[in-house]
gemmi code that builds the backbone of each chain (N, CA, C; Angstrom):
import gemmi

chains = {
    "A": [
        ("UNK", (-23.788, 10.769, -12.225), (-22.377, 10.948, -12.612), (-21.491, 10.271, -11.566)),
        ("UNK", (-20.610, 9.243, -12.192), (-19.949, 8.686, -10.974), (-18.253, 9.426, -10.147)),
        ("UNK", (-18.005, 9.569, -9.396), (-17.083, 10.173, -9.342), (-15.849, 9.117, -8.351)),
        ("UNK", (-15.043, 9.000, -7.620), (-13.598, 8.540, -7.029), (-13.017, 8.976, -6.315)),
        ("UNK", (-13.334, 8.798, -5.028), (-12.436, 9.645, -4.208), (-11.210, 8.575, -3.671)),
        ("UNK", (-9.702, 9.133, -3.822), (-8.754, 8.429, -3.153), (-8.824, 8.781, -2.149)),
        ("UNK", (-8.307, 8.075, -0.950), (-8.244, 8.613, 0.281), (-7.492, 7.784, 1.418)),
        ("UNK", (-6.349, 8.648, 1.606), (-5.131, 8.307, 2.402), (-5.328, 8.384, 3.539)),
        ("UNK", (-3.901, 8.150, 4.159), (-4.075, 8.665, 5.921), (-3.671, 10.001, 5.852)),
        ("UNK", (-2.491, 10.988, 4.884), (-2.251, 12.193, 5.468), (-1.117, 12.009, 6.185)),
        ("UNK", (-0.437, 12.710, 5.940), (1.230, 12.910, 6.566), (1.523, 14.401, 6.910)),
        ("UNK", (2.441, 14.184, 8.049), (3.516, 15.746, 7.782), (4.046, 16.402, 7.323)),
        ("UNK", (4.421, 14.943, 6.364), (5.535, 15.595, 5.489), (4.829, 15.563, 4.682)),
        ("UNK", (5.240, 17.074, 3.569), (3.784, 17.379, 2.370), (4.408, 16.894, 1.126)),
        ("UNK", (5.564, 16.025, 1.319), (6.147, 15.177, -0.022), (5.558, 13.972, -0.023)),
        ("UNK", (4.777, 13.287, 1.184), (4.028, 11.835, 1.329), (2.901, 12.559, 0.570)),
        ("UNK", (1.722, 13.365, 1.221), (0.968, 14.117, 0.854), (0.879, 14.464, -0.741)),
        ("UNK", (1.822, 14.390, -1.448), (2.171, 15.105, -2.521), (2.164, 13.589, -3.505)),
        ("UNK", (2.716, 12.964, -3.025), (2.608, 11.426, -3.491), (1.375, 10.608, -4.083)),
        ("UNK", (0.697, 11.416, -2.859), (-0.603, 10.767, -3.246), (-1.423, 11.924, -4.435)),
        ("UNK", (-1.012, 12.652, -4.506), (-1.843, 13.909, -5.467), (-1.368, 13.181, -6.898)),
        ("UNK", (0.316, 12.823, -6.506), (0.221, 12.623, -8.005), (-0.097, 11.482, -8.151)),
        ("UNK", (-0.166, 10.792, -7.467), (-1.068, 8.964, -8.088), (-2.525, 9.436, -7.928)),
        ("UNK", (-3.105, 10.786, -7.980), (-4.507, 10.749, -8.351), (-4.396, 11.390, -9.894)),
        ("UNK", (-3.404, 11.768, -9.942), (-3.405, 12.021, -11.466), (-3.318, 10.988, -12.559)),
        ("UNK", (-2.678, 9.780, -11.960), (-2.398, 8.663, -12.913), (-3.278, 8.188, -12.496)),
        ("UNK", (-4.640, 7.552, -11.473), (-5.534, 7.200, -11.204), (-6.437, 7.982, -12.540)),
        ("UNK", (-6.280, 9.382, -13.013), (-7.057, 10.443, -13.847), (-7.067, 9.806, -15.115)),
        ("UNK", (-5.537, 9.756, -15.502), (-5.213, 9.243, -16.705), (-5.469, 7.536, -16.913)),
        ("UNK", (-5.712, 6.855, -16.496), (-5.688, 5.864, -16.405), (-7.679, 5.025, -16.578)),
        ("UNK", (-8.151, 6.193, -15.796), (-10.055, 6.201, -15.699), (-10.600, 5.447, -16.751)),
        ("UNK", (-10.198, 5.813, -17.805), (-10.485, 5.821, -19.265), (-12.477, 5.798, -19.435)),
        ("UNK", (-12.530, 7.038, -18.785), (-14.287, 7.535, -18.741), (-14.975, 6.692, -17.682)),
        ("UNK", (-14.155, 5.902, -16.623), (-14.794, 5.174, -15.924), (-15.146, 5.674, -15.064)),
        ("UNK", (-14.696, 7.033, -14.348), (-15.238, 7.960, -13.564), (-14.900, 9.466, -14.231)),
        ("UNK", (-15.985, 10.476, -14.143), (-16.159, 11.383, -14.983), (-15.502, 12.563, -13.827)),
        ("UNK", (-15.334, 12.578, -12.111), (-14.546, 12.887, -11.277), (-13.713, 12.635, -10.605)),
        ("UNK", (-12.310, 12.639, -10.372), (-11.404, 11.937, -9.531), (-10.669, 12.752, -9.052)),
        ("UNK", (-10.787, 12.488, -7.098), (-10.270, 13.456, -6.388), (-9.318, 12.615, -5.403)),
        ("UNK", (-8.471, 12.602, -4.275), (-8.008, 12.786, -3.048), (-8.595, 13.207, -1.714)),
        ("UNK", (-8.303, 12.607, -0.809), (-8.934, 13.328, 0.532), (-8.088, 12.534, 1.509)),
        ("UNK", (-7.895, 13.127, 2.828), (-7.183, 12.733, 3.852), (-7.846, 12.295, 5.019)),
        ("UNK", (-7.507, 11.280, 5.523), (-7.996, 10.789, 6.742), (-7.934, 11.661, 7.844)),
        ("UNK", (-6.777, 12.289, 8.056), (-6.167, 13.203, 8.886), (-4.908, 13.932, 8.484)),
        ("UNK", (-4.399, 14.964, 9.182), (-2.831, 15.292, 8.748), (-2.856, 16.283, 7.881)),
        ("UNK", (-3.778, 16.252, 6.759), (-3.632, 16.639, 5.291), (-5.054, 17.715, 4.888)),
        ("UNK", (-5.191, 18.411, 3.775), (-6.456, 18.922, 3.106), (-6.123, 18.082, 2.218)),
        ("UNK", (-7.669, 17.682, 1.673), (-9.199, 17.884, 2.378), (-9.244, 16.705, 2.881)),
        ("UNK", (-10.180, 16.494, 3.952), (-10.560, 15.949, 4.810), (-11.819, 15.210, 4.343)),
        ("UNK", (-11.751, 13.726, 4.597), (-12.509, 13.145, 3.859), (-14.555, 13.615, 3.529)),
        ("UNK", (-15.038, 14.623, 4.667), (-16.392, 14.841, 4.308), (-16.052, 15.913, 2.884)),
        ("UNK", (-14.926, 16.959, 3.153), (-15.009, 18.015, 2.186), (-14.596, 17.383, 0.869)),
        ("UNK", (-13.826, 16.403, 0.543), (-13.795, 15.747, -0.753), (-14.806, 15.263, -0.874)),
        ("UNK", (-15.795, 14.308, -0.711), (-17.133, 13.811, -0.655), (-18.120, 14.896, -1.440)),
        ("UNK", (-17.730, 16.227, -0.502), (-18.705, 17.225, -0.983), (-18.010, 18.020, -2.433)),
        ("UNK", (-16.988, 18.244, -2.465), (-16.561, 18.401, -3.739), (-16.986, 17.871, -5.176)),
        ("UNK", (-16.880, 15.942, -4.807), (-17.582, 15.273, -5.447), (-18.859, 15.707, -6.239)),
        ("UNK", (-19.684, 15.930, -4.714), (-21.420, 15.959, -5.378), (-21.358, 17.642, -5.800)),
        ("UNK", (-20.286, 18.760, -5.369), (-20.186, 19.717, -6.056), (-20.303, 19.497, -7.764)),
        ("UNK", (-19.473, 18.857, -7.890), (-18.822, 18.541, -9.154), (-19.872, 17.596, -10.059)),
        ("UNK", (-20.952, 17.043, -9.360), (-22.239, 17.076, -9.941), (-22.404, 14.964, -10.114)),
        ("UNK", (-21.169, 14.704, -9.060), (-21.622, 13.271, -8.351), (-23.067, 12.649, -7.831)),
        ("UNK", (-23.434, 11.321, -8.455), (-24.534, 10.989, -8.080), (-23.988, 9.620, -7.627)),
        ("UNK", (-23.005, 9.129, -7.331), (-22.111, 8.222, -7.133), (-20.621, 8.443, -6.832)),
        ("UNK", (-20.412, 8.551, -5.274), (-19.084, 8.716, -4.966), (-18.572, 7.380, -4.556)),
        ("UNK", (-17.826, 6.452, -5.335), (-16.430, 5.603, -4.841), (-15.412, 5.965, -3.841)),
        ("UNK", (-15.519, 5.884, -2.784), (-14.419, 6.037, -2.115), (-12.894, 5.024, -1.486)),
        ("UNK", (-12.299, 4.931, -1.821), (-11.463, 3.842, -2.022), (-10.388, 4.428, -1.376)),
        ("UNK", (-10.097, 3.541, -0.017), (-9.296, 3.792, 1.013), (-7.900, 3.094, 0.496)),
        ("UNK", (-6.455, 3.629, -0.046), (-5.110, 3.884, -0.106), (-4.405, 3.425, 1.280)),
        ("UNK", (-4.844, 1.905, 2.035), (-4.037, 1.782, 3.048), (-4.268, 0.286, 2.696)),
        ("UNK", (-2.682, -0.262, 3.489), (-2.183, -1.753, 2.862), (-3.093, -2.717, 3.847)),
        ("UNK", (-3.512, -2.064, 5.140), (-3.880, -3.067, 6.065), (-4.978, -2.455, 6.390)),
        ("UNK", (-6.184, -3.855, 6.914), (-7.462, -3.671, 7.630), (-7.583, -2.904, 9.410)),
        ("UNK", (-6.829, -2.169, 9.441), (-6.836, -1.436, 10.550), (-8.331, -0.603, 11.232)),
        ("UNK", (-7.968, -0.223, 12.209), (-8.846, 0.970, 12.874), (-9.195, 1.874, 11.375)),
        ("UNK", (-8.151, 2.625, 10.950), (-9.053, 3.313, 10.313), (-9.663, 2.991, 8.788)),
        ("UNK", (-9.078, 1.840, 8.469), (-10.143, 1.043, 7.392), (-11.503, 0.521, 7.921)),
        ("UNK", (-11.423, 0.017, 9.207), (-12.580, -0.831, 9.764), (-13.370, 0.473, 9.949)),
        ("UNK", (-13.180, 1.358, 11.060), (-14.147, 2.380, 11.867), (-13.907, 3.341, 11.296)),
        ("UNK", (-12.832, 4.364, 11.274), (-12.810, 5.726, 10.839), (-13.094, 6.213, 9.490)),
        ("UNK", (-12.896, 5.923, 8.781), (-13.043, 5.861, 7.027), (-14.960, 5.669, 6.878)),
        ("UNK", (-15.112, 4.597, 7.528), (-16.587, 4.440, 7.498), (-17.543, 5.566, 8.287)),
        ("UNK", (-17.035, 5.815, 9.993), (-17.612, 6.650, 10.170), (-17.423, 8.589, 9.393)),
        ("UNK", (-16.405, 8.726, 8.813), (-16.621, 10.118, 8.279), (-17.587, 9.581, 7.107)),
        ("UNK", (-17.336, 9.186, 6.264), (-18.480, 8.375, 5.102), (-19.729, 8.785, 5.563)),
        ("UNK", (-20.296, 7.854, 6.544), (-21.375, 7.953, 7.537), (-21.745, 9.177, 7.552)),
        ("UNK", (-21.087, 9.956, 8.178), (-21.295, 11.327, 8.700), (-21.800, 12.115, 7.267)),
        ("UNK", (-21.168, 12.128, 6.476), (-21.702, 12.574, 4.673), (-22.466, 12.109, 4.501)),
        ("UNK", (-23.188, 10.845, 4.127), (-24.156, 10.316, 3.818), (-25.645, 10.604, 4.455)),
        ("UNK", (-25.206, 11.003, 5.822), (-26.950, 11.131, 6.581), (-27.201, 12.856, 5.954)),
        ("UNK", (-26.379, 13.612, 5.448), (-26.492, 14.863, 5.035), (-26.794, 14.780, 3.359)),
        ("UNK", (-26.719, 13.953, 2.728), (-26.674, 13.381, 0.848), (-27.601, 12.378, 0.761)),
        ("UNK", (-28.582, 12.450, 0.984), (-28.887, 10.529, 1.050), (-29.549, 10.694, -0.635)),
        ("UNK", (-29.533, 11.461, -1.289), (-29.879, 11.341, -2.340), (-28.754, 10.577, -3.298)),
        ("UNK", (-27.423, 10.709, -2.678), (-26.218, 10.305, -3.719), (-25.763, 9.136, -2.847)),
        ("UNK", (-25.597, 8.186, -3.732), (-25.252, 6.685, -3.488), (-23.091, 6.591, -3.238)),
        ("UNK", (-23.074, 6.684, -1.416), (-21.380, 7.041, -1.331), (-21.241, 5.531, -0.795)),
        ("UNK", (-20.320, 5.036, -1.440), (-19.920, 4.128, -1.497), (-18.146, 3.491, -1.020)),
        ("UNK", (-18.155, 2.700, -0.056), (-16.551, 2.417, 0.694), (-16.533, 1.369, 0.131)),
        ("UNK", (-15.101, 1.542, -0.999), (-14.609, -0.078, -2.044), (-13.515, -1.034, -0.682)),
        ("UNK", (-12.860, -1.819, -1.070), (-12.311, -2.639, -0.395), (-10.698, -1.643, -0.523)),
        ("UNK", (-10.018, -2.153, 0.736), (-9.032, -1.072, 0.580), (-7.751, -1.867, -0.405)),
        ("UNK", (-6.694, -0.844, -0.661), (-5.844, -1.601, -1.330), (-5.314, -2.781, -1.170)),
        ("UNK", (-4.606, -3.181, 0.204), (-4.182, -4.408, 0.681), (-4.848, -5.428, 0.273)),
        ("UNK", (-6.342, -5.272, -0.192), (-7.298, -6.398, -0.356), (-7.423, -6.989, -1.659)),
        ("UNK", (-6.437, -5.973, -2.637), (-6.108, -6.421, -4.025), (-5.717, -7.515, -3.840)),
        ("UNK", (-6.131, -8.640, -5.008), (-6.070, -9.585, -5.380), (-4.432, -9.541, -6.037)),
        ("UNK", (-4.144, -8.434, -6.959), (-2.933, -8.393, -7.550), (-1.552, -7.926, -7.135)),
        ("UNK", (-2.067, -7.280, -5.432), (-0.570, -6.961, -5.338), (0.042, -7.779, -4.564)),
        ("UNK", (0.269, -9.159, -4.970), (1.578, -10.210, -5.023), (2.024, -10.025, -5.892)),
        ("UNK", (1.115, -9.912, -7.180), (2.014, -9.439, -8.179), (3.108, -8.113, -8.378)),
        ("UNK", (2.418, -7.428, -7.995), (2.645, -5.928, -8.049), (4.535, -6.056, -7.288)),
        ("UNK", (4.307, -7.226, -6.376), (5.339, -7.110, -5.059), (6.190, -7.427, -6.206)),
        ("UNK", (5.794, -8.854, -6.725), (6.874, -9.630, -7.546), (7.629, -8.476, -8.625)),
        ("UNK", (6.723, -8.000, -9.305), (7.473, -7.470, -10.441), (8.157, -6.117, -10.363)),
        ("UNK", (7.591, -5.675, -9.064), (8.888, -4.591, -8.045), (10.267, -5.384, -8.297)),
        ("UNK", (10.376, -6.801, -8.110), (11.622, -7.577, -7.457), (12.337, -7.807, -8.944)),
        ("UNK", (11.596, -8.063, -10.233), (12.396, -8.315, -11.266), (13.771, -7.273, -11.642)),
        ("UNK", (14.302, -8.103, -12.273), (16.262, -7.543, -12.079), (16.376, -6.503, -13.621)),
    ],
    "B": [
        ("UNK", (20.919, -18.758, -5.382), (19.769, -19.062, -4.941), (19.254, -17.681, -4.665)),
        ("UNK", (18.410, -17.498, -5.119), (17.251, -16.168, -5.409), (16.202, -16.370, -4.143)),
        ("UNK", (16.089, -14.963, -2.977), (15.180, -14.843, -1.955), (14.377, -13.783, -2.463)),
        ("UNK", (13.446, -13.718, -1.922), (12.887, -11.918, -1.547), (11.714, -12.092, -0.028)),
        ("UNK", (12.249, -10.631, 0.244), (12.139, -10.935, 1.885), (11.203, -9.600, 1.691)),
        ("UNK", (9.940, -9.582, 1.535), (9.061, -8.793, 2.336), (9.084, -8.008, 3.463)),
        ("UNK", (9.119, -6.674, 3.540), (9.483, -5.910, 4.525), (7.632, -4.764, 4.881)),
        ("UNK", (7.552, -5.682, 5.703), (6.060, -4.502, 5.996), (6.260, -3.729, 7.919)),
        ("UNK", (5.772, -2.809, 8.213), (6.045, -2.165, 8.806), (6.374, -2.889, 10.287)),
        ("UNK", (4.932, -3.262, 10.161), (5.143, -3.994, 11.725), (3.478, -3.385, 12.702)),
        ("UNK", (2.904, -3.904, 13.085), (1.529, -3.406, 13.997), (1.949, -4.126, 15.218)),
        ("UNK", (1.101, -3.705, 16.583), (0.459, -4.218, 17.473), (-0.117, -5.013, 17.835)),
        ("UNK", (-1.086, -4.774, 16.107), (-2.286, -5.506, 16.328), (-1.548, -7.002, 15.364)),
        ("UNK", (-1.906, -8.323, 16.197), (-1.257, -9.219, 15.621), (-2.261, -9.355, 14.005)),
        ("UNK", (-3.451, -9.404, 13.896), (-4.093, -9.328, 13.104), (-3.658, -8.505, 11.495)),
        ("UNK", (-3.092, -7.590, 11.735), (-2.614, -6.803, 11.012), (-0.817, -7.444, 10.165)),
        ("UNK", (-0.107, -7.950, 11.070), (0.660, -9.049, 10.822), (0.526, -9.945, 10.168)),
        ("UNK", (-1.246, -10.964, 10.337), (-1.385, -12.297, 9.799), (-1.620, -11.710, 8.640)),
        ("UNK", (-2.048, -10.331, 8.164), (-2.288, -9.988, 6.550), (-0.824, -10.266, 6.276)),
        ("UNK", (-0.297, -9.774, 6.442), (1.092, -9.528, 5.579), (1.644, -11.032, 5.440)),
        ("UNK", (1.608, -12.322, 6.796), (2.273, -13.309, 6.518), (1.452, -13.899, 5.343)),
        ("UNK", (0.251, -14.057, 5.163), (-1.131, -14.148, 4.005), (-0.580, -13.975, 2.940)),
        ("UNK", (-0.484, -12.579, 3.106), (-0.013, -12.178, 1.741), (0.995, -12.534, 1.113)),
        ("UNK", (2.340, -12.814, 1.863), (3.385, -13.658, 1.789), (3.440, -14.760, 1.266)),
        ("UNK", (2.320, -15.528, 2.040), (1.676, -16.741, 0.689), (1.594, -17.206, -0.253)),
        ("UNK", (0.826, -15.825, -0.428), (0.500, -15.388, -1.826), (1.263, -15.230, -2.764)),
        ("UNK", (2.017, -14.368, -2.274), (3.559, -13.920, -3.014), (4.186, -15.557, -3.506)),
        ("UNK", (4.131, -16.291, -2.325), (4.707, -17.297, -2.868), (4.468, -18.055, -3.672)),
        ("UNK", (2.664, -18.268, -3.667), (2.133, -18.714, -4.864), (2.273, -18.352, -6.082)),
        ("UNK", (1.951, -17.173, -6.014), (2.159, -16.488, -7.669), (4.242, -16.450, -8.075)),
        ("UNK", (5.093, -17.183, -7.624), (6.466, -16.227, -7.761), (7.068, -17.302, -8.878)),
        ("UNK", (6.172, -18.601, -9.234), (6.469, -19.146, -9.882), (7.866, -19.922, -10.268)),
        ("UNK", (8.596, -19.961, -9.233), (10.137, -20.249, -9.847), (10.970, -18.860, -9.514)),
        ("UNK", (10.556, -17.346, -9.657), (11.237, -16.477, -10.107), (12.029, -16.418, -8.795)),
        ("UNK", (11.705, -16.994, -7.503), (12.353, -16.985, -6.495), (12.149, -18.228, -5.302)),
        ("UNK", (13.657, -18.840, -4.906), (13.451, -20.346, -4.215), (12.822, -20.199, -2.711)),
        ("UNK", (13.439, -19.082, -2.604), (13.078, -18.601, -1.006), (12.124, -17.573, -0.662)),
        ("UNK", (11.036, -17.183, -0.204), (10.178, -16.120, 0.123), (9.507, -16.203, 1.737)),
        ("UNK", (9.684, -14.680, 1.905), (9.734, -14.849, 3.556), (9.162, -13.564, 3.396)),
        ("UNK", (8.786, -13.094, 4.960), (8.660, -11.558, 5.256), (9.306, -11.558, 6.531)),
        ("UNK", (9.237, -10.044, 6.598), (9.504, -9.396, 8.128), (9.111, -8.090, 8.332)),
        ("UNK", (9.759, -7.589, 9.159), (8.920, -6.262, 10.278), (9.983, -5.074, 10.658)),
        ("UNK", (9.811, -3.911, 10.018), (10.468, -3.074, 11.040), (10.808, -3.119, 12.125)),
        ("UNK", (9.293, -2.813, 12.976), (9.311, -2.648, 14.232), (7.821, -2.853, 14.588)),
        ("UNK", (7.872, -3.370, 15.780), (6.472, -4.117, 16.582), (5.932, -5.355, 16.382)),
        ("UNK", (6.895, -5.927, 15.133), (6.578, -7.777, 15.082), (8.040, -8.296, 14.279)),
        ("UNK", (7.955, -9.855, 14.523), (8.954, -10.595, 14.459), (9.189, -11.067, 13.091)),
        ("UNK", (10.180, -11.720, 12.488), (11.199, -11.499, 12.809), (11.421, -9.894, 12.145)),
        ("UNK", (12.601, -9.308, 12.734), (13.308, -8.023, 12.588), (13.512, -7.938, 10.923)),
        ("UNK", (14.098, -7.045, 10.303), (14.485, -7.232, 8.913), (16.263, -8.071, 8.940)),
        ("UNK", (17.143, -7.766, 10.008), (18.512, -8.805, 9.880), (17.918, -9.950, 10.101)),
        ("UNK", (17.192, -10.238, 11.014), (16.598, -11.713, 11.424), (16.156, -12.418, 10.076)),
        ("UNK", (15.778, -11.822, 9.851), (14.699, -11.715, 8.248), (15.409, -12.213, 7.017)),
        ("UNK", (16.684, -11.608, 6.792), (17.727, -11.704, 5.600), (18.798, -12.555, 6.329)),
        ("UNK", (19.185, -12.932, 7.523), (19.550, -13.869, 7.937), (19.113, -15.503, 7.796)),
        ("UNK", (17.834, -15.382, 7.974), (16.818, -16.714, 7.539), (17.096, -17.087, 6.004)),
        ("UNK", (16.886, -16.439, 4.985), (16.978, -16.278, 3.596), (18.391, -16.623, 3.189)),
        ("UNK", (19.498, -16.263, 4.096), (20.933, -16.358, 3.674), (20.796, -18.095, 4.569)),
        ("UNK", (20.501, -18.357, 5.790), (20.444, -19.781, 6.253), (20.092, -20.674, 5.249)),
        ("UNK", (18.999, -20.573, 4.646), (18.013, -20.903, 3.212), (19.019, -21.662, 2.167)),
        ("UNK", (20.114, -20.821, 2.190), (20.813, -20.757, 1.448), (20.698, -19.547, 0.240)),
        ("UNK", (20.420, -19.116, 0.039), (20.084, -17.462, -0.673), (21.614, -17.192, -0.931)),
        ("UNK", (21.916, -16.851, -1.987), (23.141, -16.022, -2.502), (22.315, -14.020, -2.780)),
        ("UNK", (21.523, -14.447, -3.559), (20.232, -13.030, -3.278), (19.353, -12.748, -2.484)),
        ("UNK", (19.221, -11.856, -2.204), (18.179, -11.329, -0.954), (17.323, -9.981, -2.033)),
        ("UNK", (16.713, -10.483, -2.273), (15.346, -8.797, -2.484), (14.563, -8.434, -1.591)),
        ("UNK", (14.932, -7.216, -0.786), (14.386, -6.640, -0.063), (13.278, -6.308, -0.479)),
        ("UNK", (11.574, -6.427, -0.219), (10.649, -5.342, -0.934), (10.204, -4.887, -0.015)),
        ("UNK", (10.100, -3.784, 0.231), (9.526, -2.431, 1.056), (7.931, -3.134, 0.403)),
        ("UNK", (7.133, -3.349, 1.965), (5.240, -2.880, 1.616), (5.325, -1.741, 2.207)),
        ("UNK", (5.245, -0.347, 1.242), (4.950, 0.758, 2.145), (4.174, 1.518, 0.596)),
        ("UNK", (3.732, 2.238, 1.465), (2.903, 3.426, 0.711), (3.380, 4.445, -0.175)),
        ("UNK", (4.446, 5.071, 0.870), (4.952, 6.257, 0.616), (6.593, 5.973, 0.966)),
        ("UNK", (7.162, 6.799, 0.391), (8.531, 6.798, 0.449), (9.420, 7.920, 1.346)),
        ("UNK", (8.401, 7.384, 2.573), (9.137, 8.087, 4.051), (10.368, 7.868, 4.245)),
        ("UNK", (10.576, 8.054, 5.688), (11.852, 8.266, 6.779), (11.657, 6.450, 6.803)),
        ("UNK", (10.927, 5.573, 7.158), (11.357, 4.308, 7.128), (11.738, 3.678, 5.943)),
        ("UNK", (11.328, 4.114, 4.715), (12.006, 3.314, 3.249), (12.946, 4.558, 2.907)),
        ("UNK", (12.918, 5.827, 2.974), (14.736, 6.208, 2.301), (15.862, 5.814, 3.405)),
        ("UNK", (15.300, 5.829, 4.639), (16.103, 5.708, 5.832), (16.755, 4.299, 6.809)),
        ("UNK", (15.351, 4.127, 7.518), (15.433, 2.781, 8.378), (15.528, 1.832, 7.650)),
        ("UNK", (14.758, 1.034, 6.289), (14.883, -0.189, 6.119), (16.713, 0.080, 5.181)),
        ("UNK", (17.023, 0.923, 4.354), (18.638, 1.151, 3.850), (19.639, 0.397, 5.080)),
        ("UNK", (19.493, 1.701, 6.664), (20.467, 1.282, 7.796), (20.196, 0.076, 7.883)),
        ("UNK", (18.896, -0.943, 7.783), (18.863, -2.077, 8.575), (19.618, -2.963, 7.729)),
        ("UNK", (19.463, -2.678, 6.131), (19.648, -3.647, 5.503), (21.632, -3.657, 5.273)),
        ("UNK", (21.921, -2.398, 5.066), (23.742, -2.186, 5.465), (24.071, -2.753, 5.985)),
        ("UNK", (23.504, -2.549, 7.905), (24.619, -3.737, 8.830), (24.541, -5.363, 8.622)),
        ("UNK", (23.244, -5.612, 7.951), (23.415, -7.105, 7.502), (24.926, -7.344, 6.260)),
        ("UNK", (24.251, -6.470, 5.567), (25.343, -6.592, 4.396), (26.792, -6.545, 5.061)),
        ("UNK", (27.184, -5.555, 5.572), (28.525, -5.571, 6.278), (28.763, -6.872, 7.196)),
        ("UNK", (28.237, -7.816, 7.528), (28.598, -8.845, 8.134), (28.361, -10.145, 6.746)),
        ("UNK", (27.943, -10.298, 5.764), (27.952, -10.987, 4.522), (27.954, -10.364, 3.537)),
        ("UNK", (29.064, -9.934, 3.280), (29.464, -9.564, 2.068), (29.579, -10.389, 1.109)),
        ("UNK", (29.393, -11.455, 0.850), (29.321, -12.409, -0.253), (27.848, -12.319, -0.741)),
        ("UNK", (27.034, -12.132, 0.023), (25.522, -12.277, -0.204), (25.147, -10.721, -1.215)),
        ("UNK", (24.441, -10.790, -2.523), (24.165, -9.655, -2.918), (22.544, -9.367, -2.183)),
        ("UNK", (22.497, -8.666, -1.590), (21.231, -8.048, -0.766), (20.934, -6.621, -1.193)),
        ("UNK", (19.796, -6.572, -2.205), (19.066, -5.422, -2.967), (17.690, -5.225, -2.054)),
        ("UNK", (18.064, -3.622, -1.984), (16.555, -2.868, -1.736), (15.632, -2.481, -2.842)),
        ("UNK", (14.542, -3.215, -3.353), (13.568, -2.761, -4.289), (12.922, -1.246, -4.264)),
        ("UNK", (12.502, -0.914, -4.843), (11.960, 0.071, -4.790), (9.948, -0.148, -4.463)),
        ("UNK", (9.821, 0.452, -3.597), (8.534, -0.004, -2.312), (7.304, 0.136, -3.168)),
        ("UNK", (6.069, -0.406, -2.756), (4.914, -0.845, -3.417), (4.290, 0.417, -3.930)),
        ("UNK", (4.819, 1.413, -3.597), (3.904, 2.813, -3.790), (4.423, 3.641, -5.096)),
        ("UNK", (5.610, 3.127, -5.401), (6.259, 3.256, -6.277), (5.833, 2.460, -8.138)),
        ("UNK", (4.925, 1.526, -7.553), (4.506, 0.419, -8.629), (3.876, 1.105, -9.552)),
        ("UNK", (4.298, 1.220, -10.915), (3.162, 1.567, -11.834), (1.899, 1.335, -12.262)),
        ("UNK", (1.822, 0.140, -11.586), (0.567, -0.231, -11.658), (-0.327, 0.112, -10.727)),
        ("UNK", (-0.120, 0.503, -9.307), (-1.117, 0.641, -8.769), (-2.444, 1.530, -8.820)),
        ("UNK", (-2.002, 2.616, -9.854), (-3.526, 2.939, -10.182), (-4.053, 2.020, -11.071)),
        ("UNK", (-4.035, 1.405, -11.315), (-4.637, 0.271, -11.783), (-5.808, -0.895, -11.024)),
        ("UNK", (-4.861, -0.923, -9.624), (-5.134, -1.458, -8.750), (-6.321, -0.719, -8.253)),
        ("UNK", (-6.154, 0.100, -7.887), (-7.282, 1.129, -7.158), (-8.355, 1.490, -7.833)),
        ("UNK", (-8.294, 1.311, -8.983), (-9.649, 1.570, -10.102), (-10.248, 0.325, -10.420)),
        ("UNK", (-9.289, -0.981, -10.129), (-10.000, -2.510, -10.481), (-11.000, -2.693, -9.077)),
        ("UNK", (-10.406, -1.909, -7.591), (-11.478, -1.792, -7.105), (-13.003, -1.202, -6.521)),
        ("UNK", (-12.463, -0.051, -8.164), (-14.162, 0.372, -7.463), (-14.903, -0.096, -8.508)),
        ("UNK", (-14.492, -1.056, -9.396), (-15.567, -1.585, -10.449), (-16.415, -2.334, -9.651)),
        ("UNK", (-17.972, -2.058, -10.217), (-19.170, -2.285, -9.654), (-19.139, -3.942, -9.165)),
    ],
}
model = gemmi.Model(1)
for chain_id, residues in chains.items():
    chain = gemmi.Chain(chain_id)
    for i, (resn, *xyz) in enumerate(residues, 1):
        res = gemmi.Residue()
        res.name, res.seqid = resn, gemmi.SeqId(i, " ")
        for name, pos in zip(("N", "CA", "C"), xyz):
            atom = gemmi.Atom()
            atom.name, atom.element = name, gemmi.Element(name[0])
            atom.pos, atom.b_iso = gemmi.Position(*pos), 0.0
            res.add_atom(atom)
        chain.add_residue(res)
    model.add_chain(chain)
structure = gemmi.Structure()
structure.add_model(model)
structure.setup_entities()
């Protein structure tokens, strides 16, 4: 069963936080059966924390977690941190195939995305 | 004469910068006509500033300036800092119409985006 985890950096403010809950809902609506689970998790700052979404996942009866990091740039915690909590889940699951997609910034489409922000 | 001036946060790390000027590129590639001038800039921690920024675009010759926020979330730097930065420009060219877009996190499409990348 494949499942989706979004996964932010986590803010203070629980209206950033909140932002991202609801773009996992339109991430939900949007699936169209392409993942049969779709959750959220936080880098830091925030619940849940990226191992306990992971485990939610394979709660929820994941044999394939996507995890797809919600940050514009290849930073520290796209490069190292994101990978090592991953890491850290995986040597405890090795039966379920967890998987780190390319992060958003690395979309191909958001020039577009920029552009058609700009239309009048 | 139609600009849009890319507004991404700003890093340390210069690396993190060359994405955004990249991407800028990009932007320019795909903008097709819809705009003569395309540039970026930086909050804070890289060059040019956002006045520096919409200053260049008005040099250009730009009668429009589109501000686009690259941000995530719709913090204290997009309801707040990039508004003040972009005011005191405006108050010194008032002939120039200079619009704040509404920021990448805001895009309807981006769950879209985020699900095109966890396809296998």
């Amino acid at each position: 069963m494949k499942s989706l985890l979004l996964v932010a950096h986590g803010s203070r403010r629980e209206s950033s936080n909140r932002e991202v809950r609801t773009l996992t809902d339109r991430v939900r609506e949007r699936a169209g059966g392409q993942f049969e689970y779709i959750d959220c998790a936080f880098l830091e700052l925030a619940d849940p924390d990226i191992p306990s979404g992971i485990e939610t996942c394979i709660s929820a009866g994941a044999t394939q977690v996507k995890v797809v990091p919600y940050f514009l740039s290849a930073g520290r915690h796209v490069a190292e941190d994101i990978p090592a909590a991953v890491a850290e889940v995986r040597r405890r699951y090795p039966e379920v195939d967890i998987v780190v997609t390319p992060h958003l910034g690395a979309a191909d489409a958001i020039a577009d995305q920029l552009l058609a922000l700009s239309v009048d």
